[in-house]
C-alpha positions as CSV (number, residue, x, y, z in Angstrom):
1,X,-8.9,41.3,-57.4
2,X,-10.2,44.4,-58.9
3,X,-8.6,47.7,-57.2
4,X,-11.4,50.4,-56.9
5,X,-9.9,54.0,-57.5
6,X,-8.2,53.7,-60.3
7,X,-7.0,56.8,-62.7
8,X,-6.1,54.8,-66.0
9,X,-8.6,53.7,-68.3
10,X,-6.1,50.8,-69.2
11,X,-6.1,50.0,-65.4
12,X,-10.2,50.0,-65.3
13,X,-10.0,47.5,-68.1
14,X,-7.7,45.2,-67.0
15,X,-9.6,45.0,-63.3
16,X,-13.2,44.4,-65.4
17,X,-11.4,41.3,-67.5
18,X,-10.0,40.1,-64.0
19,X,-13.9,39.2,-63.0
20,X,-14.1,37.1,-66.3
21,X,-10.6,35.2,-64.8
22,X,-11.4,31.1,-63.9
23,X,-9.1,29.1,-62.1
24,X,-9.4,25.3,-62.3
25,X,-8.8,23.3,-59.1
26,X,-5.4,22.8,-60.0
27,X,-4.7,26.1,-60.5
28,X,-6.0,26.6,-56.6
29,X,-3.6,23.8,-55.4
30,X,-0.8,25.2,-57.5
31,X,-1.3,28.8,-55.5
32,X,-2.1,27.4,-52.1
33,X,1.3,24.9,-52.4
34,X,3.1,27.5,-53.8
35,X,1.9,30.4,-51.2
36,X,2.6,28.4,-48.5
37,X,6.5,28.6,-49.3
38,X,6.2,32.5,-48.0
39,X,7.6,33.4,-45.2
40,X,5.4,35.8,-43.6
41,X,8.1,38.7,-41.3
42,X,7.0,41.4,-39.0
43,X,3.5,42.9,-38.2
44,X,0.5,44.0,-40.3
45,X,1.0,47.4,-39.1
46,X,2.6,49.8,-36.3
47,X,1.8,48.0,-32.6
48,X,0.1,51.2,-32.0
49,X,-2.2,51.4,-35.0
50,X,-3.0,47.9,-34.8
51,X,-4.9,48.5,-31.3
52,X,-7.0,50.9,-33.1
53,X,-8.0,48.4,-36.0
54,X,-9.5,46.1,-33.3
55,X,-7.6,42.8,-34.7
């Protein structure tokens, strides 16, 4: 996922390569079995800030 903002020339080139990346379907099944192993703790953000976000 490319991250806008960045300071680094290096940085910049590794996100424009990122949007070349292909992942076969195996790959896909490999990260969804694997991600759902994590344990997801605690909230998004503060309780109060959260209200304000709408979610």
């Amino acid at each position: 996922v490319p991250i806008p903002g960045t300071t680094k020339l290096s940085r910049l080139d590794e996100n424009i390569a990122s949007t070349r990346l292909e992942l076969s379907p195996n790959d896909l099944a490999e990260i969804t079995e694997a991600s759902s192993r994590i344990d997801i703790e605690g909230d998004r953000y503060p309780q109060a800030l959260e209200k304000m976000t709408g979610l």
